[in-house]
C-alpha positions in Angstrom: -229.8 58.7 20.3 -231.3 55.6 18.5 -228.0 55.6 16.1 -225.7 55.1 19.5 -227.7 52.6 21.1 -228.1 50.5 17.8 -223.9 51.3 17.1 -223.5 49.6 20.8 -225.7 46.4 20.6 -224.0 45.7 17.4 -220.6 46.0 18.6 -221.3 44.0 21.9 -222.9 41.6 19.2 -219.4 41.3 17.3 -217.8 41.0 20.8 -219.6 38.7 22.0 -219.1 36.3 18.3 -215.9 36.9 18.7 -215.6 35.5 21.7 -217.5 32.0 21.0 -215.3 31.8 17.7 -211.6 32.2 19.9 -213.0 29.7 22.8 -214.3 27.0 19.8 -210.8 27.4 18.2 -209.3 26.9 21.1 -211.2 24.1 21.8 -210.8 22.7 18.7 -206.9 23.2 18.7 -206.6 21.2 22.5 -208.2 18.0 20.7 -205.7 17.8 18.2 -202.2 15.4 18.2 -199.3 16.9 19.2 -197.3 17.4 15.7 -194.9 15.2 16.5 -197.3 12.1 16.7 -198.4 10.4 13.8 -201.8 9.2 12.6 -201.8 6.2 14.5 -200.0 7.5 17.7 -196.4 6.4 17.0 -193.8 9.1 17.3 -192.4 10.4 14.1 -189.0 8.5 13.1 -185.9 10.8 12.8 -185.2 11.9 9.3 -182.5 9.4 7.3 -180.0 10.3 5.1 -180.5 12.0 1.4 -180.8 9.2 -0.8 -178.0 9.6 -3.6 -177.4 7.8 -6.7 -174.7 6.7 -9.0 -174.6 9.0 -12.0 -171.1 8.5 -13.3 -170.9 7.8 -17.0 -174.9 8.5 -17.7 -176.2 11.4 -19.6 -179.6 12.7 -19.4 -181.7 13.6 -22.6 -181.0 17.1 -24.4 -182.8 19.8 -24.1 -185.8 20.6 -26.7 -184.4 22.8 -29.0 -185.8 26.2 -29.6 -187.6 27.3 -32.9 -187.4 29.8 -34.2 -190.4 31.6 -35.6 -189.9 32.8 -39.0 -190.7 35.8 -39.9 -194.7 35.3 -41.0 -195.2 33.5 -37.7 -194.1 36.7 -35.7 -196.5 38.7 -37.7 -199.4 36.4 -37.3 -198.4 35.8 -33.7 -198.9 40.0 -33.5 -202.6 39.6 -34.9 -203.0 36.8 -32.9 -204.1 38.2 -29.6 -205.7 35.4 -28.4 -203.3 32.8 -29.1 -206.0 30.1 -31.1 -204.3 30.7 -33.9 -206.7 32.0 -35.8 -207.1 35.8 -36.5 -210.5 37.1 -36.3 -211.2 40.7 -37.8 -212.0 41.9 -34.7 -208.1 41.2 -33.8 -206.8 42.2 -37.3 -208.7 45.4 -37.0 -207.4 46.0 -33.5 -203.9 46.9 -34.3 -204.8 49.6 -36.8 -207.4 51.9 -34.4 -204.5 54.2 -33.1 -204.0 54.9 -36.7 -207.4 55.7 -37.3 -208.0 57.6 -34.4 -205.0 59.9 -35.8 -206.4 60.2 -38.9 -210.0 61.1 -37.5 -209.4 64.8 -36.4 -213.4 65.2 -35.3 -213.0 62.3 -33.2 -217.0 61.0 -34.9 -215.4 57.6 -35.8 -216.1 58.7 -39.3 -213.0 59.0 -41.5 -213.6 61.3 -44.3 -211.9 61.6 -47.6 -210.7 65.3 -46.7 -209.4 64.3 -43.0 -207.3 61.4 -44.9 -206.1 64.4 -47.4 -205.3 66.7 -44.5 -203.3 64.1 -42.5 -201.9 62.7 -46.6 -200.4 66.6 -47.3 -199.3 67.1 -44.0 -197.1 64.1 -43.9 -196.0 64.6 -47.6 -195.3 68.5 -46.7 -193.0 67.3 -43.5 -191.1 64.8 -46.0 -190.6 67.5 -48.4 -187.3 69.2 -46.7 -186.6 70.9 -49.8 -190.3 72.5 -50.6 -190.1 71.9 -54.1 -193.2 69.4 -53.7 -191.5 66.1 -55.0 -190.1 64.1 -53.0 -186.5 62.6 -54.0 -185.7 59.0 -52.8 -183.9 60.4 -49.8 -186.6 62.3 -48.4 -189.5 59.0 -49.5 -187.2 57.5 -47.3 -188.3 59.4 -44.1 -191.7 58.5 -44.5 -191.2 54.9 -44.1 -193.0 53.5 -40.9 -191.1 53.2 -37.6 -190.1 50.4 -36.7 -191.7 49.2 -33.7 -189.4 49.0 -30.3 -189.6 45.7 -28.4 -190.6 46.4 -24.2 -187.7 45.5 -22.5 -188.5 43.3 -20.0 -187.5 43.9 -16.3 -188.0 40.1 -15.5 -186.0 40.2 -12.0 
């Protein structure tokens, strides 16, 4: 019973602020100038033609050309997360824990010699098409990184 009668008083409460706030804004909104009137009481003047300007025969400046970043300044813009251009081991280190995490098969942030010989084998056993455990240059060539795809940007 106390729950109802505390629920009323508190919406008669926001009824009743509600009501001072819409009478002192309209209150509020009756003193002011008619938008057509400016600061000083004289009507607005009617809106003149676009000014235009003789361009013939000028030529504005060029545009700034762009650089482009060799190939070292795309890598260290990678590392560079935080665009101060310095990299900070914290952001060199950053790139590499998905690797690590791969290689850590207990998950203990530990990496031990025999998880990095387990994940070593395994990738040397999937290079080795042939099973004759040496790899030719064709098959070395399969274990090279992959290259890294670019997000394609849906900028629209």
């Amino acid at each position: 019973m106390n729950r109802i009668v505390i629920g009323a008083l508190g919406a008669l409460l926001l009824v009743a602020a509600g009501v001072f706030w819409w009478q002192g804004r309209a209150a509020v909104e009756a003193g002011a100038p008619p938008p057509e009137l400016l600061n000083d009481g004289e009507a607005t003047p009617a809106p003149g033609p676009l000014p235009t300007a003789d361009v013939r025969g000028r030529r504005g400046p060029a545009p700034p050309e762009a650089t482009e970043m060799s190939r070292e300044q795309r890598r260290f813009a990678r590392y560079d997360r935080n665009g101060d251009r310095i990299i900070s081991r914290n952001e060199l280190m950053a790139t590499r824990t998905a690797a690590f995490r791969k290689l850590d098969a207990d998950g203990n942030n530990l990496l031990t010699f025999e998880e990095w010989a387990v994940a070593t084998g395994n990738r040397f056993k999937a290079a080795d098409k042939d099973g004759n455990l040496q790899l030719n240059a064709e098959e070395f060539a399969t274990t090279r990184p992959k290259p890294v795809k670019a997000n394609a940007c849906n900028c629209r």
